[in-house]
N, C-alpha and C positions, 0 to 999 in steps of 0.2 A: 420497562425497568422500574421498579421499584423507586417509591419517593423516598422509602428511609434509608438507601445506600447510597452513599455519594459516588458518581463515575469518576474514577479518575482520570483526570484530562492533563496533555500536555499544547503546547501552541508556541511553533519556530515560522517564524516571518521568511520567507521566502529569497535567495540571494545572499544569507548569510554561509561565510564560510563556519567554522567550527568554532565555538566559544567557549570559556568555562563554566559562564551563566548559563549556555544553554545544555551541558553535559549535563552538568547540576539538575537541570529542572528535568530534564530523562531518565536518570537514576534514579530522585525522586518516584517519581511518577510512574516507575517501573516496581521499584519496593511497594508504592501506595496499590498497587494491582496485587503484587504478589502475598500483601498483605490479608488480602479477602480473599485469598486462596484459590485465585483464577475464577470465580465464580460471578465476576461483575468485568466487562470490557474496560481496555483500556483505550481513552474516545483520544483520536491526537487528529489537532488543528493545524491546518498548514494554511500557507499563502499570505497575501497580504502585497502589500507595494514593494517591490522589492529594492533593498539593501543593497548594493554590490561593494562589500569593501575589504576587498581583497584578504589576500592570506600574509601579509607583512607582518601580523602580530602571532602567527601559527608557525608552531613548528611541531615535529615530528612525532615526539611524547605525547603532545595532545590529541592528532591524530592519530594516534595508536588507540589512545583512549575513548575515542570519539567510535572508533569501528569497533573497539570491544564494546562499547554504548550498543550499536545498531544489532550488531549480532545476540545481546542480551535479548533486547527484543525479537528477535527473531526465534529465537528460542524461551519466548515469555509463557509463562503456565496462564494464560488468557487468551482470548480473543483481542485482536488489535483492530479498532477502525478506526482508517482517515478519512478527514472531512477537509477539502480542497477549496479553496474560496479565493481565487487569484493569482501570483505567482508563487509559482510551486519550482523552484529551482536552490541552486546550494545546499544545503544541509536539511532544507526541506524535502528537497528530492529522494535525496540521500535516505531521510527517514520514512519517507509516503513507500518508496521499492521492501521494505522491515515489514510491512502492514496487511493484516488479512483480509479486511475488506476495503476498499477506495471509491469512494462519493467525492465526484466534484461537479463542481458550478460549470456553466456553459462560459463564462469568462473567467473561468483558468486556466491558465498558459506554463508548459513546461519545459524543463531545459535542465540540463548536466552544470554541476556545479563549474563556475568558469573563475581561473586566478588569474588574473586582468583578459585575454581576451583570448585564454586558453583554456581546452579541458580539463578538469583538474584530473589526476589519471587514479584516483581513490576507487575503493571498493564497490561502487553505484558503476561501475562499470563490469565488473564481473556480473555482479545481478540482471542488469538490463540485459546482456549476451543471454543468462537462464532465464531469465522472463518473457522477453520480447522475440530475442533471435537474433545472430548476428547483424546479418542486413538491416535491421530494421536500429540496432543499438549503434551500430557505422554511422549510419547519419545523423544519428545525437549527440553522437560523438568527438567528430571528425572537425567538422567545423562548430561545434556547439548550438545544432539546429534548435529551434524550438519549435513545439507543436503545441496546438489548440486542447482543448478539455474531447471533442470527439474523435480530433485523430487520437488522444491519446487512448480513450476506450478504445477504438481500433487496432491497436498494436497492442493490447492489455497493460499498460499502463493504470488504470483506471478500470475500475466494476460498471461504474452505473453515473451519467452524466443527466443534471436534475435541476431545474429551476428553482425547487424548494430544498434544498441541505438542510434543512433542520427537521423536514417528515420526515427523509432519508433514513436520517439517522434515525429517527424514533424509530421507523422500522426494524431498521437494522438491530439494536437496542431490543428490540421486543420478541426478534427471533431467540437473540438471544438468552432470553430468560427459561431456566433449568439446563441450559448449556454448561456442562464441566469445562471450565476454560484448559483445566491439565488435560484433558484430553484431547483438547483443540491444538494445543502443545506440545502431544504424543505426534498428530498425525500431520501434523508442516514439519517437524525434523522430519519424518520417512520420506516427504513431499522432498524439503531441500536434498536428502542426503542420494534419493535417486536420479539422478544427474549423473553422478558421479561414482555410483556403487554399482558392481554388476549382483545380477539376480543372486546367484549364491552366498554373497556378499550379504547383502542386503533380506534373508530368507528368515534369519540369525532375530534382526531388529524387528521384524513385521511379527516372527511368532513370538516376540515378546512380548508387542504391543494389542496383540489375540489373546494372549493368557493374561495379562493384565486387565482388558473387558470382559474375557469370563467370569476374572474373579470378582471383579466390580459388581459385574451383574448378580452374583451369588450373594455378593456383599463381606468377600471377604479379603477385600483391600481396598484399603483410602485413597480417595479420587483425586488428591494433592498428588499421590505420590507418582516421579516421571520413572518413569524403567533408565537404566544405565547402558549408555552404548556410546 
């Protein structure tokens, strides 16, 4: 990546439930990407010693806003990679399941956000069902299991578990250079929305997001721009 563009980075400590500080530094951080036009990743740091301090100061409005956060990202006109370094649980978790690529250290541990020694029952739990699989999101669930940095590659949680996280990323970083991040963009919404779409359904979006690449490639539409669906 490029020394004269700055990556935009965000970094949530592990075990926190939802904050304003930390909505705040997401939004951010989500503008500072969409500001370069999806063409530089947006790098996000998780982990850390973990926090547990309950949801006594949260309430509903913020969690609203906190999933409309997550989903921003998941529908961000960039590349997203996390970089895992510890515990990875609460609102970290939360945000690492948003993320298109996941590097962690071999001493990071993960877990489902917990409000005192409960699952929290937030949207990291629909994800995990499409990501991982039921059975496998049940016992993250249920009693608030936590698993290791290789089980969690194991069940996809996690890409690629690495003693060095800072080559990682440069790699990761360097694949992505001349990478359209909006089109990286285009193709996790078809990714999330097929779950849930049947083919016919779903036929509508994909030739749109084909006649969008042709035209690109012809050069005759802006690689910012997402097709509407």
């Amino acid at each position: 990546m490029s020394d004269a563009v700055t990556v935009p980075e965000i970094r949530v400590t592990g075990g926190e439930p939802p904050a304003r500080q930390v909505l705040a530094a997401l939004e951010n951080a989500c503008a500072a990407a969409e500001d370069l036009g999806g063409a530089v990743p947006l790098v996000v740091r998780l982990g850390g010693k973990a926090r547990q301090s309950g949801f006594h100061e949260v309430d509903v409005h913020l969690v609203n806003k906190w999933e409309r956060a997550l989903r921003r990202v998941e529908w961000l006109g960039a590349v997203t990679v996390a970089v895992v370094d510890g515990d990875c649980t609460g609102t970290a978790l939360e945000l690492l399941l948003c993320c298109d690529h996941r590097i962690a250290s071999p001493r990071s541990v993960f877990g489902v956000p917990l409000s005192g020694t409960t699952p929290w029952p937030g949207m990291a739990l629909h994800r995990l069902v499409h990501q991982t699989g039921l059975a496998r999101a049940r016992r993250l669930t249920v009693f608030g299991q936590r698993v290791d940095a290789h089980e969690a590659a194991a069940i996809g949680l996690v890409d690629e578990v690495v003693d060095d996280v800072a080559a990682a990323l440069t790699g990761v970083l360097a694949r992505c250079e001349g990478l359209a991040g909006s089109e990286a963009g285009v193709r996790r919404r078809l990714l999330l929305d097929a779950t849930a779409t049947g083919f016919d359904e779903a036929l509508g979006a994909h030739l749109a997001a084909c006649d969008r690449t042709l035209r690109r490639e012809r050069g005759q539409a802006p690689a910012e721009q997402l097709p509407e669906w």
